[in-house]
Backbone as XML, in Angstrom:
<?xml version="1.0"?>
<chain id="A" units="angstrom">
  <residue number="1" name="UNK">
    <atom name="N" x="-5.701" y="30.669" z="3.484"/>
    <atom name="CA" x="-6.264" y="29.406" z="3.065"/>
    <atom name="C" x="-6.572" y="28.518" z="4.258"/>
  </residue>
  <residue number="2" name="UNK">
    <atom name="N" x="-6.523" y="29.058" z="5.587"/>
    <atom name="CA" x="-7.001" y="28.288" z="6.704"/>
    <atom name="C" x="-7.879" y="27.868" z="6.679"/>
  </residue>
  <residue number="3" name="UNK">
    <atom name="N" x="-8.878" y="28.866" z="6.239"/>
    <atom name="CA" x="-10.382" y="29.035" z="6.604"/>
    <atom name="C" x="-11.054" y="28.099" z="5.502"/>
  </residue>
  <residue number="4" name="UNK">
    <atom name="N" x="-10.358" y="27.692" z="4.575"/>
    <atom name="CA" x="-10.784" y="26.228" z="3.599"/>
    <atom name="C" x="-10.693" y="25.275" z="3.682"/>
  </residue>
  <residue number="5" name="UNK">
    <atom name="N" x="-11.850" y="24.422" z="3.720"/>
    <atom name="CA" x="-11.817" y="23.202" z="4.410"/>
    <atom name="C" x="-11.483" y="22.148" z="3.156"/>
  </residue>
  <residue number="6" name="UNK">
    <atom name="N" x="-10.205" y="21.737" z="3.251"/>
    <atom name="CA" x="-10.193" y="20.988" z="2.133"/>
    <atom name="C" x="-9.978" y="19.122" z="2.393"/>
  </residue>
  <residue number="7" name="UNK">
    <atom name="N" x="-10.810" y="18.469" z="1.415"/>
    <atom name="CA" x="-10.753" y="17.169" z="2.016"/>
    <atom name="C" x="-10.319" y="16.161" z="0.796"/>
  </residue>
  <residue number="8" name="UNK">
    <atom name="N" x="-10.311" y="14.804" z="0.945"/>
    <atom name="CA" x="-9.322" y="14.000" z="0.143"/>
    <atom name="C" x="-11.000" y="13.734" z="-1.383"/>
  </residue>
  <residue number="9" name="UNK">
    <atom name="N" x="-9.848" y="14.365" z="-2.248"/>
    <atom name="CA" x="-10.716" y="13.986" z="-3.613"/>
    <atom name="C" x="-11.559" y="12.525" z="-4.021"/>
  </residue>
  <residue number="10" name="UNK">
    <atom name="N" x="-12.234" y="12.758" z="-4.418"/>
    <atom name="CA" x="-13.151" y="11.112" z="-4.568"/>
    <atom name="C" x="-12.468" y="11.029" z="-5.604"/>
  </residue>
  <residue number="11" name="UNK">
    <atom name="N" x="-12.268" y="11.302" z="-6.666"/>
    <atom name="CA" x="-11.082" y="10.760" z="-7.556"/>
    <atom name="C" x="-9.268" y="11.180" z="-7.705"/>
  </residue>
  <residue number="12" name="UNK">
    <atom name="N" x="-8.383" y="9.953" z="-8.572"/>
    <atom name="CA" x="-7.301" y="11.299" z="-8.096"/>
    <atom name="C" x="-7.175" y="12.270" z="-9.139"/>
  </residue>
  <residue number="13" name="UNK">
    <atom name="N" x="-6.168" y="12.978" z="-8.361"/>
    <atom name="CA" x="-6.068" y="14.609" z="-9.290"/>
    <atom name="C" x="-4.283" y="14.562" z="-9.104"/>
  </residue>
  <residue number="14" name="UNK">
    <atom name="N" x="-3.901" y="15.032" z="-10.344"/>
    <atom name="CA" x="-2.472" y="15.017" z="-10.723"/>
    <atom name="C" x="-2.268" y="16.206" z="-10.705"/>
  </residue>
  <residue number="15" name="UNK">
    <atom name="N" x="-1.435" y="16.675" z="-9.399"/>
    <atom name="CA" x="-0.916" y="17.856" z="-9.068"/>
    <atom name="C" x="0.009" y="18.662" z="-10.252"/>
  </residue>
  <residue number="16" name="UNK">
    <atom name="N" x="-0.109" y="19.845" z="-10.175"/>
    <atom name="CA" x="0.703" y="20.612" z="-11.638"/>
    <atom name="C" x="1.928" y="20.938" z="-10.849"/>
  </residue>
  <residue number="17" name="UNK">
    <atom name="N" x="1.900" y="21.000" z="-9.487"/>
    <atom name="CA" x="3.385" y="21.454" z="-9.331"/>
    <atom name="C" x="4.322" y="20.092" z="-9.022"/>
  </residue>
  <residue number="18" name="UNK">
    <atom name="N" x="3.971" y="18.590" z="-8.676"/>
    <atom name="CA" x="4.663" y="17.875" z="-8.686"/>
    <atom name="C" x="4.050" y="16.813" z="-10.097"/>
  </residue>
  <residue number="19" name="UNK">
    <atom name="N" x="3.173" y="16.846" z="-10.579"/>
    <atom name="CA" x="2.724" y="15.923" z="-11.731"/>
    <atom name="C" x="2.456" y="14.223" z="-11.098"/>
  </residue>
  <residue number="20" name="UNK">
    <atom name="N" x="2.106" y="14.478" z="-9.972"/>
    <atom name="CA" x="2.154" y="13.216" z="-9.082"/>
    <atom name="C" x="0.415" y="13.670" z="-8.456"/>
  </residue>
  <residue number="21" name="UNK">
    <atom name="N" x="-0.065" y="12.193" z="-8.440"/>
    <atom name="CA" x="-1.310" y="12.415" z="-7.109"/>
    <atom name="C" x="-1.188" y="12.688" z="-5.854"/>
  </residue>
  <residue number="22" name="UNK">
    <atom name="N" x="-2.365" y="13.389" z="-4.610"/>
    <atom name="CA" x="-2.217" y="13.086" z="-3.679"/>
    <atom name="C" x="-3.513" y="13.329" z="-2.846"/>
  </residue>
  <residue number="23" name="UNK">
    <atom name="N" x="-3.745" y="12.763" z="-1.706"/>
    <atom name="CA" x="-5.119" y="12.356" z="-1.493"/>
    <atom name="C" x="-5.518" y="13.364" z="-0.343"/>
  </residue>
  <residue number="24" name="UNK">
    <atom name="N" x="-3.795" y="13.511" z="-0.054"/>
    <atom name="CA" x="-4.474" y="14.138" z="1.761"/>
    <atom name="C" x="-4.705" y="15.513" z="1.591"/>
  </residue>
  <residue number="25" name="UNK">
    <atom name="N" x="-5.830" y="15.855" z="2.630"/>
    <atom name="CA" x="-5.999" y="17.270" z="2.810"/>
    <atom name="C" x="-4.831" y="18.287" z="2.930"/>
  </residue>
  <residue number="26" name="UNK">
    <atom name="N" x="-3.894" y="17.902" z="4.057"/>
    <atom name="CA" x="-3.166" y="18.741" z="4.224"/>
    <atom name="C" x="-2.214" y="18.706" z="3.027"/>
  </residue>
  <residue number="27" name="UNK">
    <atom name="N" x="-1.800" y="18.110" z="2.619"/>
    <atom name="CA" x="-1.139" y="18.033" z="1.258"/>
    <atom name="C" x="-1.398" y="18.962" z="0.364"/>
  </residue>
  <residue number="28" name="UNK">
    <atom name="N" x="-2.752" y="18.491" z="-0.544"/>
    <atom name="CA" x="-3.566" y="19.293" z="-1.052"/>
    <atom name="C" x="-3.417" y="20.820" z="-0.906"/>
  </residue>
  <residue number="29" name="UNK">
    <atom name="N" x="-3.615" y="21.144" z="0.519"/>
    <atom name="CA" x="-3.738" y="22.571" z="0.407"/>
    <atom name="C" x="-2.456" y="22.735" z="0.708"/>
  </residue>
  <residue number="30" name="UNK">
    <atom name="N" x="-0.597" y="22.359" z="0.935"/>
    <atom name="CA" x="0.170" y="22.858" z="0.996"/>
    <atom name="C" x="0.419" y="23.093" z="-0.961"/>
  </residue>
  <residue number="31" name="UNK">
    <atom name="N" x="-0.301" y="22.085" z="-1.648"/>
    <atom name="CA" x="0.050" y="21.974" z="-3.101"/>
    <atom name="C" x="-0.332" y="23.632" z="-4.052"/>
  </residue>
  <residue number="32" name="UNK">
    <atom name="N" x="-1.959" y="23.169" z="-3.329"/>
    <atom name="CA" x="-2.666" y="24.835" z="-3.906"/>
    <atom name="C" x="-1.662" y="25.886" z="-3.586"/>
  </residue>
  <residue number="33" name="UNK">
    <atom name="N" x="-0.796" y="26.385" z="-2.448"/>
    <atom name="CA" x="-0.325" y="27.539" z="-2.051"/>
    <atom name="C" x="1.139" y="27.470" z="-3.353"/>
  </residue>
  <residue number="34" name="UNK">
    <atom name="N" x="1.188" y="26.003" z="-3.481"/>
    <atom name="CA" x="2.565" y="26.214" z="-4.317"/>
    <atom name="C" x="2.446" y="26.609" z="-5.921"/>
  </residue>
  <residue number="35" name="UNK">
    <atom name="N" x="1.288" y="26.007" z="-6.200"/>
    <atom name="CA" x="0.867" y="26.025" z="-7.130"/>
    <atom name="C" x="0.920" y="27.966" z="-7.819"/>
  </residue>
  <residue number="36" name="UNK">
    <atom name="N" x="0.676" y="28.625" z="-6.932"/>
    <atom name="CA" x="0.731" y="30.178" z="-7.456"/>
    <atom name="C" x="1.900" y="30.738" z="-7.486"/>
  </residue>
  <residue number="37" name="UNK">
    <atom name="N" x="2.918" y="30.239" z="-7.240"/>
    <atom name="CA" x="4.230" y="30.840" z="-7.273"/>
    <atom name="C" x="5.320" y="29.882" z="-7.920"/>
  </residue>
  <residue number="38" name="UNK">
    <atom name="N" x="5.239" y="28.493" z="-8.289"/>
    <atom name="CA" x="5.203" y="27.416" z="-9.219"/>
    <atom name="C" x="5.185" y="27.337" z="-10.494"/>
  </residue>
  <residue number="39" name="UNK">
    <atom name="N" x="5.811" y="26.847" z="-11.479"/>
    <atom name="CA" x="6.060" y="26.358" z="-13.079"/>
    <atom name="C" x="4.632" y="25.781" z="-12.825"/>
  </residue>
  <residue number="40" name="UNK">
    <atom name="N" x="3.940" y="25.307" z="-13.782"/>
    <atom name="CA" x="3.047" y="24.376" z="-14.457"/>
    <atom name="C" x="4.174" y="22.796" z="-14.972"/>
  </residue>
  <residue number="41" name="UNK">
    <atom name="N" x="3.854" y="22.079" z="-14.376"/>
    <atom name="CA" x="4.400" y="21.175" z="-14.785"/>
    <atom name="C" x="3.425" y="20.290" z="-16.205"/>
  </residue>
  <residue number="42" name="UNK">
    <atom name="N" x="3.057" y="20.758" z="-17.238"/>
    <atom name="CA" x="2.240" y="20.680" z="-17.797"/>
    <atom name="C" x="2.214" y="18.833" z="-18.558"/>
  </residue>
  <residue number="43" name="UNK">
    <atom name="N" x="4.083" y="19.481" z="-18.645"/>
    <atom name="CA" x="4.222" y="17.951" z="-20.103"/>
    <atom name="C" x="4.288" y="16.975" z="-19.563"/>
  </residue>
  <residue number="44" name="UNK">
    <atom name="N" x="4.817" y="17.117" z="-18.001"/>
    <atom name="CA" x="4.883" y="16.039" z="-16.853"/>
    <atom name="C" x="3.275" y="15.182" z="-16.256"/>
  </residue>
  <residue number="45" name="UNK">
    <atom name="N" x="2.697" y="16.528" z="-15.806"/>
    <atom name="CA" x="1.198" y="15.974" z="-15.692"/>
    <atom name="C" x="0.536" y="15.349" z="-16.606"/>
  </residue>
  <residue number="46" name="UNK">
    <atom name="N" x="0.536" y="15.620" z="-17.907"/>
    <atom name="CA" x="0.108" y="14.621" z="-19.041"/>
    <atom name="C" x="0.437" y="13.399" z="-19.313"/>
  </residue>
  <residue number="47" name="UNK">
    <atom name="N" x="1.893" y="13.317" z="-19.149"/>
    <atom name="CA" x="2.508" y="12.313" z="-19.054"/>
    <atom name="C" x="2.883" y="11.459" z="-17.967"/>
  </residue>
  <residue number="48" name="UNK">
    <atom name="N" x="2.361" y="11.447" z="-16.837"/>
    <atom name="CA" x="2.341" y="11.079" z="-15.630"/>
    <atom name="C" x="0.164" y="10.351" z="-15.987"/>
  </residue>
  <residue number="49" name="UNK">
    <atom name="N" x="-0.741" y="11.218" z="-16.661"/>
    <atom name="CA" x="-1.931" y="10.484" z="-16.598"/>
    <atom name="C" x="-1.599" y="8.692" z="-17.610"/>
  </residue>
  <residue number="50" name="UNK">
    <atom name="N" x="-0.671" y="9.794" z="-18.446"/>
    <atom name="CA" x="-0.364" y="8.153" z="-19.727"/>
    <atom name="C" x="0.770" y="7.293" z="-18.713"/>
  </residue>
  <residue number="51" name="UNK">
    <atom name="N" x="1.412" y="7.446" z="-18.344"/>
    <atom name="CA" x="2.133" y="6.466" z="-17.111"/>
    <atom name="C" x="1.402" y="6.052" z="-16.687"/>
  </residue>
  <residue number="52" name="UNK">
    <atom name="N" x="0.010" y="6.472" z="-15.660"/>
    <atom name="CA" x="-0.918" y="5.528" z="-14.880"/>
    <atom name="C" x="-1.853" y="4.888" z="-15.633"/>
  </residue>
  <residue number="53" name="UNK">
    <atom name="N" x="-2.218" y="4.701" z="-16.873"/>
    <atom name="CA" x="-2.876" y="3.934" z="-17.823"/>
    <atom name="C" x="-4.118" y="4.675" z="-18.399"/>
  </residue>
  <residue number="54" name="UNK">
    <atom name="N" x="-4.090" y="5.975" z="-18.194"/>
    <atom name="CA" x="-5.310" y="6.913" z="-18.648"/>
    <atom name="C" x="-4.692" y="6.786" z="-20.012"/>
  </residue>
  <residue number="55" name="UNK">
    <atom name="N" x="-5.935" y="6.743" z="-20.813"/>
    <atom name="CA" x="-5.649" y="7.063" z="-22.493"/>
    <atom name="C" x="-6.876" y="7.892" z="-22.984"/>
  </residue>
  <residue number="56" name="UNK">
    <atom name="N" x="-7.813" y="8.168" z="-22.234"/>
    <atom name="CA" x="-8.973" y="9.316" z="-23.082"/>
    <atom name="C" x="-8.542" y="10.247" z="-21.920"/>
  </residue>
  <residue number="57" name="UNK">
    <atom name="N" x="-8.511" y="11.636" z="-22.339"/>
    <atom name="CA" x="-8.633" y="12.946" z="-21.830"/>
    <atom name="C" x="-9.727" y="13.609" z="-22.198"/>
  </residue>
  <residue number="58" name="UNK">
    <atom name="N" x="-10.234" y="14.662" z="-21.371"/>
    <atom name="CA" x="-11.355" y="15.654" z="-21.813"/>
    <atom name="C" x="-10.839" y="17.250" z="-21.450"/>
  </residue>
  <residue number="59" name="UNK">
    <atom name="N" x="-10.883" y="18.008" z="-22.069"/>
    <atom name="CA" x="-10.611" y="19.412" z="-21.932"/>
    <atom name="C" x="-11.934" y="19.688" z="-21.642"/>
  </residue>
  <residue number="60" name="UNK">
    <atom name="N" x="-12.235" y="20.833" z="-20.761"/>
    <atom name="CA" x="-13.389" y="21.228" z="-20.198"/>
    <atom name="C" x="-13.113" y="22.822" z="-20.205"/>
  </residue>
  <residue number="61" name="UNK">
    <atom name="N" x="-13.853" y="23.517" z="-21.308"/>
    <atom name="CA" x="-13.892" y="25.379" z="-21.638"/>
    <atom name="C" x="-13.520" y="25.489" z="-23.293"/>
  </residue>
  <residue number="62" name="UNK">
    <atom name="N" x="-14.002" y="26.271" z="-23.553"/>
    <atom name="CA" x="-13.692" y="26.818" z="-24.364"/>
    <atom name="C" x="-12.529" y="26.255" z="-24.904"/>
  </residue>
  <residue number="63" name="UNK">
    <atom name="N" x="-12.363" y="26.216" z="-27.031"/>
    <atom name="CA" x="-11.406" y="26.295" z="-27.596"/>
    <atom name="C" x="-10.339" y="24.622" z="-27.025"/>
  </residue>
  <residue number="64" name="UNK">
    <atom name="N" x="-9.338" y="24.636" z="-27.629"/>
    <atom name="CA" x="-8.893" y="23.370" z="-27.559"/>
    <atom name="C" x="-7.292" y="23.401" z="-27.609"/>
  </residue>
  <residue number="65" name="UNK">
    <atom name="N" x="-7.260" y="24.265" z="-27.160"/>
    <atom name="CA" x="-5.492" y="24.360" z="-27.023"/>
    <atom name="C" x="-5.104" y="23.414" z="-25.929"/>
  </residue>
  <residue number="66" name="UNK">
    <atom name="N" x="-5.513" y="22.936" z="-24.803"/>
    <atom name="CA" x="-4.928" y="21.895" z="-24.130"/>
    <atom name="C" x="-4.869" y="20.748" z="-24.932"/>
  </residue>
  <residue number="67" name="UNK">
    <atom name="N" x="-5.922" y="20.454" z="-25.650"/>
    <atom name="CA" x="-6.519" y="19.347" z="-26.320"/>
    <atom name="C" x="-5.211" y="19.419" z="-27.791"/>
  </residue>
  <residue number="68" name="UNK">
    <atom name="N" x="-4.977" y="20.165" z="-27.782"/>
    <atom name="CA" x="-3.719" y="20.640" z="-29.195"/>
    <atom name="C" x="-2.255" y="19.833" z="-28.035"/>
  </residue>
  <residue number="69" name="UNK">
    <atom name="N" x="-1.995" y="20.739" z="-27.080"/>
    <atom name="CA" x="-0.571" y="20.246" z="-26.297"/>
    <atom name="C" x="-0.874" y="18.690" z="-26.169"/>
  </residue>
  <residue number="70" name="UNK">
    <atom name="N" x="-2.010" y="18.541" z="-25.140"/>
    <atom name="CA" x="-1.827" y="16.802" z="-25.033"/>
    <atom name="C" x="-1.353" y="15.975" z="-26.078"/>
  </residue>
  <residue number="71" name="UNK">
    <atom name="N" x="-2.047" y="16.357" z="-27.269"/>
    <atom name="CA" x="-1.706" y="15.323" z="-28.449"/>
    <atom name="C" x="-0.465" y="15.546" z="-28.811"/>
  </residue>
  <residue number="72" name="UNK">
    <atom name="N" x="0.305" y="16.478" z="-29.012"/>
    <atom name="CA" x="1.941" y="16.842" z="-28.660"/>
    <atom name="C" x="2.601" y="16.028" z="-27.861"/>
  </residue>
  <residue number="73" name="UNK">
    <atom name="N" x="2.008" y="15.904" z="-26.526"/>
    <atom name="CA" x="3.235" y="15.373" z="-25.687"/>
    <atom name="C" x="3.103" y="13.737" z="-25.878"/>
  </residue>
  <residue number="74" name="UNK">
    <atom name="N" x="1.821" y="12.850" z="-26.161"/>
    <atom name="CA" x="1.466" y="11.845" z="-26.241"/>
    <atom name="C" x="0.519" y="11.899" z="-27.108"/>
  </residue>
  <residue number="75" name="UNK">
    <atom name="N" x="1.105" y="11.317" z="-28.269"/>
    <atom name="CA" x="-0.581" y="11.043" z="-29.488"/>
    <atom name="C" x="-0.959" y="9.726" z="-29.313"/>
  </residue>
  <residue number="76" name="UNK">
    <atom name="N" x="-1.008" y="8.768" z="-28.247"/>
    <atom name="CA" x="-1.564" y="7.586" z="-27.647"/>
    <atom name="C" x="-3.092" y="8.130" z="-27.065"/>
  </residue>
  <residue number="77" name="UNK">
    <atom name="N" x="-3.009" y="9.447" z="-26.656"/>
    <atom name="CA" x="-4.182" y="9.539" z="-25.695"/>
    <atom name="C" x="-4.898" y="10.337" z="-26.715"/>
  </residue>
  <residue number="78" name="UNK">
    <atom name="N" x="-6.408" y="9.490" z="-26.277"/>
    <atom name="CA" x="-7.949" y="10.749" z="-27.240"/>
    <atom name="C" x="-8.190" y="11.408" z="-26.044"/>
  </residue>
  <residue number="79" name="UNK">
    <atom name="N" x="-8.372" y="12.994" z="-27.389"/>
    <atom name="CA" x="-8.414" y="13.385" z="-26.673"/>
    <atom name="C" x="-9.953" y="14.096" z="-26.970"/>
  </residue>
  <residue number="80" name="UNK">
    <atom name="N" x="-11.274" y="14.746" z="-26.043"/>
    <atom name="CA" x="-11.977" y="15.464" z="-26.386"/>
    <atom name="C" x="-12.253" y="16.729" z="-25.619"/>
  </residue>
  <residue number="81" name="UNK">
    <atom name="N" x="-12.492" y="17.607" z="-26.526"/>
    <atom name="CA" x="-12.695" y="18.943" z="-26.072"/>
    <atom name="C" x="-14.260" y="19.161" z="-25.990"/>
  </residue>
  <residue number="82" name="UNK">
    <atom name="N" x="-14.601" y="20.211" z="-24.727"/>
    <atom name="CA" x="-16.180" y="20.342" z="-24.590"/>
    <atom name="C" x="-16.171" y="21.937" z="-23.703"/>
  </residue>
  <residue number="83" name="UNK">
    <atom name="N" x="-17.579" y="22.307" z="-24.539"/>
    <atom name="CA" x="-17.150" y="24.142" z="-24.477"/>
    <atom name="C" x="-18.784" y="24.217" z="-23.476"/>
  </residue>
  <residue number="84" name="UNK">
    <atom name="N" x="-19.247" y="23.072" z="-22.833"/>
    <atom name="CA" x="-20.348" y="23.302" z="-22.151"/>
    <atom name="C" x="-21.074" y="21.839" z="-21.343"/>
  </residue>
  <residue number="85" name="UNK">
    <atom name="N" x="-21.581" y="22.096" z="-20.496"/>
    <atom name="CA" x="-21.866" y="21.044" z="-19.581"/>
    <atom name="C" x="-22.496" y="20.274" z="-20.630"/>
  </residue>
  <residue number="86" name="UNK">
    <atom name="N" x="-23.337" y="20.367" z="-21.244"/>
    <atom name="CA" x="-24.052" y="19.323" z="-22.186"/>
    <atom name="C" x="-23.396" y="18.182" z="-22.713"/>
  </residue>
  <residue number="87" name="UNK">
    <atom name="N" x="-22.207" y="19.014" z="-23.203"/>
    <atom name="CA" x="-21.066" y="18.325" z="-24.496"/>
    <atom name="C" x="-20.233" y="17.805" z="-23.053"/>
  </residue>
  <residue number="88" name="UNK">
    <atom name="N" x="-19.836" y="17.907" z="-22.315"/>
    <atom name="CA" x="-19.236" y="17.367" z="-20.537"/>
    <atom name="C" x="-19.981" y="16.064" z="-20.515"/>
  </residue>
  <residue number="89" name="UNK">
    <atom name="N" x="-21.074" y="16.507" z="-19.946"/>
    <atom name="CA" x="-22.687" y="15.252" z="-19.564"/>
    <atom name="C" x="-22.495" y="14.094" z="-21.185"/>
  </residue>
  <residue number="90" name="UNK">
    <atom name="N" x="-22.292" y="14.501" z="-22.224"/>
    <atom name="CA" x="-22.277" y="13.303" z="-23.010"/>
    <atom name="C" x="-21.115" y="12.577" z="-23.015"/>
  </residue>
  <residue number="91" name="UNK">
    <atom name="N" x="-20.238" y="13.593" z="-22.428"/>
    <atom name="CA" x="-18.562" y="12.873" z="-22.721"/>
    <atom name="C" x="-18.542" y="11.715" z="-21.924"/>
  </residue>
  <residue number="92" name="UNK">
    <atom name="N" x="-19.044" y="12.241" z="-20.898"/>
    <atom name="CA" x="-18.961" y="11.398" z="-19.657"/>
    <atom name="C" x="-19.668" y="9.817" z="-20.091"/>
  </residue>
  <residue number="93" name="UNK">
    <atom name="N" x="-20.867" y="10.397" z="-20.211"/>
    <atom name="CA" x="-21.585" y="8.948" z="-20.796"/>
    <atom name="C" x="-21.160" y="8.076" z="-21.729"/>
  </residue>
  <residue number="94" name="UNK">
    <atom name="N" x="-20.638" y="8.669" z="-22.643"/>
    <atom name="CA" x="-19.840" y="7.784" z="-23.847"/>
    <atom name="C" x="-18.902" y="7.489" z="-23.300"/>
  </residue>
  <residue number="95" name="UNK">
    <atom name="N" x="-18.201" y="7.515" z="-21.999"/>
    <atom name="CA" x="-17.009" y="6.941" z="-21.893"/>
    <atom name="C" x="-17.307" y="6.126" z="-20.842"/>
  </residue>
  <residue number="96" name="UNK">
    <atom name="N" x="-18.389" y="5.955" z="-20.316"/>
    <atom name="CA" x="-18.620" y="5.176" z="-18.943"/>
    <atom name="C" x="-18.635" y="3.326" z="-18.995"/>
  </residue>
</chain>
């Protein structure tokens, strides 16, 4: 993973192996390496977006089983599921 140049996200991103943000590169890519040998911190990361004041989620692929857990761990947050850039591209807009 040397050879990947990784740089600080324009938005944040809630790490699965600590359920916390983080901006820096090197971070980042010590996170990715942990991330494959790592739990999913799944119920934490969800609940770490509803701690920072996120309340709409979007699942992005196929089917809606994330979109099933989220509402499990927090039924505060909407949630929408989208199985293609189109249904993505409107989500986005309706929520802007």
């Amino acid at each position: 993973m040397t050879s990947v140049d990784f740089r600080s996200p324009a938005i944040p991103v809630v790490h699965n192996v600590t359920a916390k943000t983080e901006s820096g590169a090197d971070a980042i890519r010590k996170l990715m390496v942990e991330q494959i040998y790592s739990p999913v911190g799944w119920v934490a990361c969800v609940q770490s977006l509803a701690d920072q004041g996120i309340t709409q989620v979007v699942e992005c692929g196929p089917g809606k089983v994330l979109a099933g857990l989220v509402k499990r761990i927090n039924k505060e947050l909407s949630v929408l599921s989208t199985d293609n850039a189109e249904a993505l591209a409107q989500a986005v807009l309706s929520h802007s």
